[in-house]
Biotite code that builds the C-alpha atoms (Angstrom):
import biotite.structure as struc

atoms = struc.array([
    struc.Atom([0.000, 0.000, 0.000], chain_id="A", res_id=1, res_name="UNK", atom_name="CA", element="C"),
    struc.Atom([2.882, 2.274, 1.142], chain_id="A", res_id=2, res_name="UNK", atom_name="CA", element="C"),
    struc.Atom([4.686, 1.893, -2.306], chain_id="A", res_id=3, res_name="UNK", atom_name="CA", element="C"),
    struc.Atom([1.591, 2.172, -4.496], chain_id="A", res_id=4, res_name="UNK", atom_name="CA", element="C"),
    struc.Atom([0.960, 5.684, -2.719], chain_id="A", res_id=5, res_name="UNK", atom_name="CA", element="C"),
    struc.Atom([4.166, 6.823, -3.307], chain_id="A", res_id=6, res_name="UNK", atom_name="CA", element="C"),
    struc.Atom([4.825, 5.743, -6.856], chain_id="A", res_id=7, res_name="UNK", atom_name="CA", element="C"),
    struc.Atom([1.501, 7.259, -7.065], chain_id="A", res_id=8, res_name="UNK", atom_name="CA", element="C"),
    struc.Atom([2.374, 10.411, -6.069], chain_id="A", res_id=9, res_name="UNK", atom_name="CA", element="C"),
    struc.Atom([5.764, 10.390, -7.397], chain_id="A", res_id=10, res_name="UNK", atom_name="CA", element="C"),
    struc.Atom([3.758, 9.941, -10.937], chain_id="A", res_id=11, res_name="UNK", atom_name="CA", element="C"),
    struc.Atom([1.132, 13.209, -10.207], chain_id="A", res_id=12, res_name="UNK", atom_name="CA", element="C"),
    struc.Atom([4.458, 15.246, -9.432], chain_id="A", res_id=13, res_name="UNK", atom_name="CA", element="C"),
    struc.Atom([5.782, 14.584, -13.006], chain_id="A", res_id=14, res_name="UNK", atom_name="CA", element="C"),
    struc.Atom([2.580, 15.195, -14.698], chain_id="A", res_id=15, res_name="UNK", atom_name="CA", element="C"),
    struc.Atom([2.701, 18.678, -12.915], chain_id="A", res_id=16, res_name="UNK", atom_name="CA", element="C"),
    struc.Atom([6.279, 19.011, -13.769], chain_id="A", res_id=17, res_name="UNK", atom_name="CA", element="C"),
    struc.Atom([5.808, 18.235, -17.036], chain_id="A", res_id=18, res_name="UNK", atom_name="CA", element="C"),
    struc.Atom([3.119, 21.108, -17.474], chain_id="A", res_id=19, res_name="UNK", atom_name="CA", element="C"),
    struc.Atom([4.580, 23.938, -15.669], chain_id="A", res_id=20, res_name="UNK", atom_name="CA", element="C"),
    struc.Atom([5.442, 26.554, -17.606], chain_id="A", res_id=21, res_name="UNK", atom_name="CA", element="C"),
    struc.Atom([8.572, 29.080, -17.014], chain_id="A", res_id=22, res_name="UNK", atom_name="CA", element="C"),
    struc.Atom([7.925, 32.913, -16.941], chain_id="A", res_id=23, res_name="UNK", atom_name="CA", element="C"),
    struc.Atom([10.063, 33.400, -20.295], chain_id="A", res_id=24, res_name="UNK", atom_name="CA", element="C"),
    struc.Atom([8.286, 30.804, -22.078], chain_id="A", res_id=25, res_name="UNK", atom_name="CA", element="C"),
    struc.Atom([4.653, 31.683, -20.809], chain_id="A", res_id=26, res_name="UNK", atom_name="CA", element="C"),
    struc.Atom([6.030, 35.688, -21.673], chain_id="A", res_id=27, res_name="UNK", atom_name="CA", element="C"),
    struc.Atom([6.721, 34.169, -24.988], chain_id="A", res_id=28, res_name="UNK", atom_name="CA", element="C"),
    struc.Atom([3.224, 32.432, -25.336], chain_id="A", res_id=29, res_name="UNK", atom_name="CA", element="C"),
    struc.Atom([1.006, 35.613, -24.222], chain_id="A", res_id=30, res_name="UNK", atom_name="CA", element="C"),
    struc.Atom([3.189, 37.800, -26.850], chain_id="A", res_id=31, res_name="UNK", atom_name="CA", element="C"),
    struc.Atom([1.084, 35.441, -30.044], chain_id="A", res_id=32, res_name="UNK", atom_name="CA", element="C"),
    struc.Atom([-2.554, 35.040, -28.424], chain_id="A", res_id=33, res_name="UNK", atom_name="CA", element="C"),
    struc.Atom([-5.066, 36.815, -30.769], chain_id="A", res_id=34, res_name="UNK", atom_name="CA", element="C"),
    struc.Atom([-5.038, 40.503, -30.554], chain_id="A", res_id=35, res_name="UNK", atom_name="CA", element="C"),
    struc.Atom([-1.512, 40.957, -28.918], chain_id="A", res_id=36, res_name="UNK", atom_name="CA", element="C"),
    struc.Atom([1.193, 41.920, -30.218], chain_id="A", res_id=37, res_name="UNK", atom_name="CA", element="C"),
    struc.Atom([4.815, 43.070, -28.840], chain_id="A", res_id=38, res_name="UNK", atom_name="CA", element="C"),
    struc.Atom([5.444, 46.551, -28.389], chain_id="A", res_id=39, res_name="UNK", atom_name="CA", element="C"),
    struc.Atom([8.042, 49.275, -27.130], chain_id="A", res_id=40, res_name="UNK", atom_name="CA", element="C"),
    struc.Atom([7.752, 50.430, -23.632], chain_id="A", res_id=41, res_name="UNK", atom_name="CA", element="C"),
    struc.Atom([5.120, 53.965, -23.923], chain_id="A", res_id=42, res_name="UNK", atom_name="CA", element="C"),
    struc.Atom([4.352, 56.297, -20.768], chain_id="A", res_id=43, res_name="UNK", atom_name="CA", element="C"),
    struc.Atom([0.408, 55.190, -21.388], chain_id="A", res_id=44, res_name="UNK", atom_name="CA", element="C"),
    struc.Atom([0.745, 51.756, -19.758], chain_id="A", res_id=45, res_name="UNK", atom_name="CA", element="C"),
    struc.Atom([-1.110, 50.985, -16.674], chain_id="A", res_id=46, res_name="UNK", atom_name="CA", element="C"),
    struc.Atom([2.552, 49.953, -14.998], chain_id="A", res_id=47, res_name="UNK", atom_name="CA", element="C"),
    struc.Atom([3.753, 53.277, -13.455], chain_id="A", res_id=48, res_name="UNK", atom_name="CA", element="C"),
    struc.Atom([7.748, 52.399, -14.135], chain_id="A", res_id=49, res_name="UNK", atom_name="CA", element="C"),
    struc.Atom([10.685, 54.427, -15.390], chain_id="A", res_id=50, res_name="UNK", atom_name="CA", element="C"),
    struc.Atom([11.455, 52.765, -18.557], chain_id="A", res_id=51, res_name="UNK", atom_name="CA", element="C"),
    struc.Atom([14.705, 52.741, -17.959], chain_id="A", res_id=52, res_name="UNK", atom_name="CA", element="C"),
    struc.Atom([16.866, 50.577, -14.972], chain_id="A", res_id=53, res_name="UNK", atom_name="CA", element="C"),
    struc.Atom([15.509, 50.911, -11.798], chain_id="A", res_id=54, res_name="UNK", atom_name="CA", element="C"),
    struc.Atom([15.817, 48.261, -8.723], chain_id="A", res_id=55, res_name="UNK", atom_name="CA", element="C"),
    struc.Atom([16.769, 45.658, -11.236], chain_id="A", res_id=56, res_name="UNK", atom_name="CA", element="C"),
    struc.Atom([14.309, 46.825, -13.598], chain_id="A", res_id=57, res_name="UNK", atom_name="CA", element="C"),
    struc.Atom([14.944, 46.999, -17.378], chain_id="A", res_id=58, res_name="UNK", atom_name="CA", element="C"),
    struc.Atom([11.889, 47.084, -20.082], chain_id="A", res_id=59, res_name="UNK", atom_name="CA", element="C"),
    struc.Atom([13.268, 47.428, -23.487], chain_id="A", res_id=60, res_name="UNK", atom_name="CA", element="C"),
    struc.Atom([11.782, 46.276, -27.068], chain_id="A", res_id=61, res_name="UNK", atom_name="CA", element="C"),
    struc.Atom([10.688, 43.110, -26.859], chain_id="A", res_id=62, res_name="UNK", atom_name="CA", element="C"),
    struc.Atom([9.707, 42.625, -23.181], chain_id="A", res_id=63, res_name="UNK", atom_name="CA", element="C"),
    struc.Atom([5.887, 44.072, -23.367], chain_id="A", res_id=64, res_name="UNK", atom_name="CA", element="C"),
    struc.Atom([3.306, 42.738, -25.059], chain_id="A", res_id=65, res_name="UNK", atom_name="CA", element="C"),
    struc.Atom([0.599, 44.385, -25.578], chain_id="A", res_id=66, res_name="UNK", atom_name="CA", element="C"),
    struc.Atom([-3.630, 44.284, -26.915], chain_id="A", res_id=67, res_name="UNK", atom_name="CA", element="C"),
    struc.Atom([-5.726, 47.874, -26.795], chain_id="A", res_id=68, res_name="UNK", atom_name="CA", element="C"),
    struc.Atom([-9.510, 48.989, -27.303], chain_id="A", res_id=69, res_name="UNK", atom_name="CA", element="C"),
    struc.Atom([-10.695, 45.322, -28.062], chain_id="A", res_id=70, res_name="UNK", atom_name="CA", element="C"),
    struc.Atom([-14.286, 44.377, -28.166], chain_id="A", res_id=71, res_name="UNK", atom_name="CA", element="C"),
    struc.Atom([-16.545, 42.019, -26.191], chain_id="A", res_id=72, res_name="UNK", atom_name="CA", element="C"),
    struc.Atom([-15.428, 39.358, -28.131], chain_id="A", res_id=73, res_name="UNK", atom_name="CA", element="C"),
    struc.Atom([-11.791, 40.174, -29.005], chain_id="A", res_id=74, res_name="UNK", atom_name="CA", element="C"),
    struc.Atom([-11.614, 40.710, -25.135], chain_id="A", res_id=75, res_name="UNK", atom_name="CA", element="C"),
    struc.Atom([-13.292, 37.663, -24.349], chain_id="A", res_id=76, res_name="UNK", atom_name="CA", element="C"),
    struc.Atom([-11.230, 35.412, -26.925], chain_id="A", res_id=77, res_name="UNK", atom_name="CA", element="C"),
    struc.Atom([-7.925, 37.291, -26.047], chain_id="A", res_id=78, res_name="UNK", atom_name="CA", element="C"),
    struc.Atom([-8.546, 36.958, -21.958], chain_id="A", res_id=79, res_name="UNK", atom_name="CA", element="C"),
    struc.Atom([-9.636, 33.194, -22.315], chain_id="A", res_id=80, res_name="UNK", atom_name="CA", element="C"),
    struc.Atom([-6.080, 32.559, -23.787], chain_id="A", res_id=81, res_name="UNK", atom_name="CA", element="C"),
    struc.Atom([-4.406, 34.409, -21.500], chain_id="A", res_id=82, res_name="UNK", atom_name="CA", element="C"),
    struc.Atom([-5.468, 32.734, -18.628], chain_id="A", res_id=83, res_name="UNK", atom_name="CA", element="C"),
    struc.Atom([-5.044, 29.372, -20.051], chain_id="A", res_id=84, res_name="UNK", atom_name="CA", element="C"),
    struc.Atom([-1.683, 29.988, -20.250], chain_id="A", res_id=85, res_name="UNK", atom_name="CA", element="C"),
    struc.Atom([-0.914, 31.449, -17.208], chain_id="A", res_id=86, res_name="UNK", atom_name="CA", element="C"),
    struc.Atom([-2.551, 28.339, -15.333], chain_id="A", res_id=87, res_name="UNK", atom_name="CA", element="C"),
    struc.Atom([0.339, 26.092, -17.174], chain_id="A", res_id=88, res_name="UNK", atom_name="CA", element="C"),
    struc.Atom([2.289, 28.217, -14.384], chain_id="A", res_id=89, res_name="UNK", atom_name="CA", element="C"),
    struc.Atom([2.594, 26.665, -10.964], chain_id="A", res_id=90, res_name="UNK", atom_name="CA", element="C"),
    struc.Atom([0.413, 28.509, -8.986], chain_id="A", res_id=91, res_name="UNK", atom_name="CA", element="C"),
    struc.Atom([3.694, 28.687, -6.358], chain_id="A", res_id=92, res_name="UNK", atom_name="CA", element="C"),
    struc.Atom([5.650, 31.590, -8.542], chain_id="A", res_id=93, res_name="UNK", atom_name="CA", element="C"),
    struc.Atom([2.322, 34.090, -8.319], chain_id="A", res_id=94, res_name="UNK", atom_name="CA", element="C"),
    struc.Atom([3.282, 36.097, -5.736], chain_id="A", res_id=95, res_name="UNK", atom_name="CA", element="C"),
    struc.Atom([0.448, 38.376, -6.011], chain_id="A", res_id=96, res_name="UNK", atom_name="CA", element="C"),
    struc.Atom([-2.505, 39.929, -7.405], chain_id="A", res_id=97, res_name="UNK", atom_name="CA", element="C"),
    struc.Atom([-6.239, 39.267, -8.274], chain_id="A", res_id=98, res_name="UNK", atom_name="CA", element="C"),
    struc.Atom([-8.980, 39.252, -10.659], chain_id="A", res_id=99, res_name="UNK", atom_name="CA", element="C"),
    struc.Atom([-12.713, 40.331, -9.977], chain_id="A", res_id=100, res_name="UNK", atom_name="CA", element="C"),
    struc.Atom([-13.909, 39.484, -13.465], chain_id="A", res_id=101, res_name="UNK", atom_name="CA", element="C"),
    struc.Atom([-13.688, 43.204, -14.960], chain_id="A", res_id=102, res_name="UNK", atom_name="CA", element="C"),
    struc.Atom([-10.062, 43.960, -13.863], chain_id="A", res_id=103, res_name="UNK", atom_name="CA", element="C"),
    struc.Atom([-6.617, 41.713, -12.121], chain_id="A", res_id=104, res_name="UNK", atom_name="CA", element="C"),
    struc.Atom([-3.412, 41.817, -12.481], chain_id="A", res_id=105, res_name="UNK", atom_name="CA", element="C"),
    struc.Atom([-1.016, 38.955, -11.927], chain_id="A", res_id=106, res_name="UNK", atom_name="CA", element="C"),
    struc.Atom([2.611, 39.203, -10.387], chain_id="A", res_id=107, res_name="UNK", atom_name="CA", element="C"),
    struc.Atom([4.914, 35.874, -11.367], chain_id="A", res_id=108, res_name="UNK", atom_name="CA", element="C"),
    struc.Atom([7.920, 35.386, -9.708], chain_id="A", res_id=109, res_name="UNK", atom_name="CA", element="C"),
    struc.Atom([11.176, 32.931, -10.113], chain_id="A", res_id=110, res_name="UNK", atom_name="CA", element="C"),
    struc.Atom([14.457, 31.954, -9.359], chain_id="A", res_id=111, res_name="UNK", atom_name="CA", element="C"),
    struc.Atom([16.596, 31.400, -12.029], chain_id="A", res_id=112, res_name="UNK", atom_name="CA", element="C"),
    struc.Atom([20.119, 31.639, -10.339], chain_id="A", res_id=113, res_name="UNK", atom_name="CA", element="C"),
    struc.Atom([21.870, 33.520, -7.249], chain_id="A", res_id=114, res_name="UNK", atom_name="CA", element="C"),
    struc.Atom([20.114, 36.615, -6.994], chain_id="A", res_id=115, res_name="UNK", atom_name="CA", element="C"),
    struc.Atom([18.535, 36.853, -10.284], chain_id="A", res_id=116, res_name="UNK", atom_name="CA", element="C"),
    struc.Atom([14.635, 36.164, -10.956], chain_id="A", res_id=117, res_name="UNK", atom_name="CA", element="C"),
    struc.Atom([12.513, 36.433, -13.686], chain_id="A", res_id=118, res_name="UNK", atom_name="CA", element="C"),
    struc.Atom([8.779, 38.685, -13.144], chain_id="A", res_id=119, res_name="UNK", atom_name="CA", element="C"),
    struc.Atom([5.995, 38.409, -15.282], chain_id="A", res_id=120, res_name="UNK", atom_name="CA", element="C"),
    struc.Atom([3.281, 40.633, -15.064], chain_id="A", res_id=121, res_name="UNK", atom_name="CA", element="C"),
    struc.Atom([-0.313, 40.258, -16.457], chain_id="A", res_id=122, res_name="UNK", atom_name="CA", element="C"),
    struc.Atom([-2.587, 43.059, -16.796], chain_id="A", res_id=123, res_name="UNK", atom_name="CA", element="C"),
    struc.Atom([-6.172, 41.915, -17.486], chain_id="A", res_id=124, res_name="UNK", atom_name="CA", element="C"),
    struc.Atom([-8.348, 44.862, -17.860], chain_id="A", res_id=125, res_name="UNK", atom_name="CA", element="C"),
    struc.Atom([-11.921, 43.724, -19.430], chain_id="A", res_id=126, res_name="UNK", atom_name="CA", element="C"),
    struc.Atom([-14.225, 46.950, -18.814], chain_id="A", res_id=127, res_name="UNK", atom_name="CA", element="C"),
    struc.Atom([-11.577, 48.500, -20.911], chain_id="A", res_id=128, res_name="UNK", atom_name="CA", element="C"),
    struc.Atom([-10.694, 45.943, -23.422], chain_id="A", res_id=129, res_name="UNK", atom_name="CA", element="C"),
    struc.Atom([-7.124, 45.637, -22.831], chain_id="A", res_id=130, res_name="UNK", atom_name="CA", element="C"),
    struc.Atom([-4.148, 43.022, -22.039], chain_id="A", res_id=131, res_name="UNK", atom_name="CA", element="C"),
    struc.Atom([-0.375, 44.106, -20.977], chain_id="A", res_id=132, res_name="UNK", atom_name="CA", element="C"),
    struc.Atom([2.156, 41.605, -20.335], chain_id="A", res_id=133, res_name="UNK", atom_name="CA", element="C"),
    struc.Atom([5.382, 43.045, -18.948], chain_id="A", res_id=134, res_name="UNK", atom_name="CA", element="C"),
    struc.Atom([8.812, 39.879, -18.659], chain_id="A", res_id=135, res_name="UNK", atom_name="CA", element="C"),
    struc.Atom([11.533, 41.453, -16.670], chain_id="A", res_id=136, res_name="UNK", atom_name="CA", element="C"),
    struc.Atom([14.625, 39.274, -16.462], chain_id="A", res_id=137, res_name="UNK", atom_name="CA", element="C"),
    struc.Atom([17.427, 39.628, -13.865], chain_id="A", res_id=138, res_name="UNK", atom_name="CA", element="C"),
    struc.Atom([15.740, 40.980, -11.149], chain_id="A", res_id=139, res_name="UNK", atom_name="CA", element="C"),
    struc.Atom([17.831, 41.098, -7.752], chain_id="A", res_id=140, res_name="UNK", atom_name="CA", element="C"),
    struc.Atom([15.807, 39.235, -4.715], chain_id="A", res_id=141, res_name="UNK", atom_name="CA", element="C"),
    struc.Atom([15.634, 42.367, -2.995], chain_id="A", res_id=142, res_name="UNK", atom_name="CA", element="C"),
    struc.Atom([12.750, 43.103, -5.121], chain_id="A", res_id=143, res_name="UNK", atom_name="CA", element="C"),
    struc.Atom([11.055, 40.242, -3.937], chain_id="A", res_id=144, res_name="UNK", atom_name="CA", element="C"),
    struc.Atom([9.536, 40.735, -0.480], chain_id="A", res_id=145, res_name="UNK", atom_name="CA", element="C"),
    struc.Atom([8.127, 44.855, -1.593], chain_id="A", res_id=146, res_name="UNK", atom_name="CA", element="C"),
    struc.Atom([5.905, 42.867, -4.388], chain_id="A", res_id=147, res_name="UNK", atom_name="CA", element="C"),
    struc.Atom([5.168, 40.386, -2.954], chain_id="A", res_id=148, res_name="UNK", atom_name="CA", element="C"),
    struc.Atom([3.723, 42.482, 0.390], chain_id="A", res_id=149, res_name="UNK", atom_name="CA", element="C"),
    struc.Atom([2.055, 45.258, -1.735], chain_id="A", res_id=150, res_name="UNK", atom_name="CA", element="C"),
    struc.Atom([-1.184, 46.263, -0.579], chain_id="A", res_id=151, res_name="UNK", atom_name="CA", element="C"),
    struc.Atom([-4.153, 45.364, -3.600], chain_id="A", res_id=152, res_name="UNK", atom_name="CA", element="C"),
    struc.Atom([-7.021, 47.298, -3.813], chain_id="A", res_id=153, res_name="UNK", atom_name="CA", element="C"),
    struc.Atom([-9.975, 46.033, -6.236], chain_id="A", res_id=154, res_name="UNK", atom_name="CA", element="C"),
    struc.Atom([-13.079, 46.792, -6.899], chain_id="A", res_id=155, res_name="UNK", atom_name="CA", element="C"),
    struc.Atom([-15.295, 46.855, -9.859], chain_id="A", res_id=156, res_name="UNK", atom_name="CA", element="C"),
    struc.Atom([-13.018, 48.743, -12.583], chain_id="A", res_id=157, res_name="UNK", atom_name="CA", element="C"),
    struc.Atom([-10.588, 49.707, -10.535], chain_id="A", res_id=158, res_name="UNK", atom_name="CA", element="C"),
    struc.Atom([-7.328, 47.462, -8.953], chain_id="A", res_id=159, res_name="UNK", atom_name="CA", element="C"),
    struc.Atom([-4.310, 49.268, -7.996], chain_id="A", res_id=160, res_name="UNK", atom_name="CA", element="C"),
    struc.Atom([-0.896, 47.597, -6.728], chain_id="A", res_id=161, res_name="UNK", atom_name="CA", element="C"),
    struc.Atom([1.879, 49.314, -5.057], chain_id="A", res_id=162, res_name="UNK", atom_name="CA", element="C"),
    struc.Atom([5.385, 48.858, -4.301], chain_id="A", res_id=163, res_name="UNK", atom_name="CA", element="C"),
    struc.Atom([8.149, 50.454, -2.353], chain_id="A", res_id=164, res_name="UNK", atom_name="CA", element="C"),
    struc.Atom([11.282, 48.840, -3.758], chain_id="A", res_id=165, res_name="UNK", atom_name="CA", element="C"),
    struc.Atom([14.835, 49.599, -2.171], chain_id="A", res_id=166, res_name="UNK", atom_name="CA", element="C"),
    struc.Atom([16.353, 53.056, -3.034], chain_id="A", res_id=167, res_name="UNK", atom_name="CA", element="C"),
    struc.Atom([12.640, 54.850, -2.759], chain_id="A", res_id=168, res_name="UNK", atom_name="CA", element="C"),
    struc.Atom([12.096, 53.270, -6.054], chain_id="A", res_id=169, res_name="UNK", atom_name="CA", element="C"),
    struc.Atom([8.407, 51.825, -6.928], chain_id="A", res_id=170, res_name="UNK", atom_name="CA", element="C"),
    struc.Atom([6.409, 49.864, -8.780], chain_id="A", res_id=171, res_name="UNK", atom_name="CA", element="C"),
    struc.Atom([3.231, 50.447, -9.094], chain_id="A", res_id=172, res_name="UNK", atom_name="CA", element="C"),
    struc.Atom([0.200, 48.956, -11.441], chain_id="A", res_id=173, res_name="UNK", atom_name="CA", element="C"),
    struc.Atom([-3.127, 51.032, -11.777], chain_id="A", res_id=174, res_name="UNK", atom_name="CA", element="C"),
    struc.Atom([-6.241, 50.162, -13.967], chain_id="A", res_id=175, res_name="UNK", atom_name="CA", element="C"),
    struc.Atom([-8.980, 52.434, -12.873], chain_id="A", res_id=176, res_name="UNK", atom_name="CA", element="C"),
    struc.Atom([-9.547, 54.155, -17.034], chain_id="A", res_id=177, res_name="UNK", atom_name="CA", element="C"),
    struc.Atom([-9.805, 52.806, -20.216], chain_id="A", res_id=178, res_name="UNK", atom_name="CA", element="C"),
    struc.Atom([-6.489, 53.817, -22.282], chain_id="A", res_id=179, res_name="UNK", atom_name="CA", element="C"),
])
């Protein structure tokens, strides 16, 4: 009995294994769903962020991805992917955010060496008919514990998420208007 349980369980951890999805590669995935497309960091994204480096930070071409004044059903479509993909990853790297069917925002975080981590951040904003998805590679772990405690606040249309980083640095993720 003992050994059937744990070859059982040893077999459910590689089927999860086997489906979890890294940051980069579920980055990569959200960049080609319907009505996204990859574009260069603009001051008109709900991520209030110097585009430039900042406590680790560093958004250049290629690492938003973006979808803008979509309809019902380009929204509906568009979301629906998104959130398939991001449930490929383990549940363990979202380190926070929410979703109360209009608005959300998703924070991903992981490892990927000694102290560098990969964030990916999901912007879900329905009322408006928008998606942002924001990878940011080689992020120090001091970074880690201001995300991961920032205070959410959601309701209807509006969710707002914000961070004190080290060196009075922030990072900071309002939806509360369409674009």
């Amino acid at each position: 009995m003992k050994k059937t349980l744990l070859t059982l369980i040893a077999l459910i951890s590689v089927a999860l294994g086997a489906s979890a999805m890294s940051l980069k590669d579920a980055y990569k995935a959200l960049s080609n769903i319907p009505n996204v497309s990859v574009t260069k960091p603009d001051y008109n994204l709900p991520m209030d962020l110097p585009f430039e480096t900042v406590s680790g930070f560093e958004l250049k071409d290629g690492n938003l991805a973006a979808g803008y004044n979509m309809n019902a059903s380009q929204i509906n479509v568009t979301g629906d992917a998104a959130l398939t993909i991001l449930n490929q990853v383990p549940m363990i790297r979202m380190i926070n955010g929410g979703f109360n069917g209009y608005v959300g925002a998703f924070v991903y975080w992981e490892q990927t060496g000694e102290n560098s981590n990969d964030m990916l951040v999901a912007v879900i904003n329905a009322r408006a008919g928008s998606v942002v998805f924001m990878y940011v590679p080689n992020l120090p772990d001091s970074n880690f514990l201001p995300i991961q405690s920032a205070p959410v606040t959601m309701e209807e249309g509006y969710f707002s998420l914000k961070a004190k980083l080290p060196g009075n640095d922030e990072f900071n993720i309002n939806l509360n208007k369409g674009r």
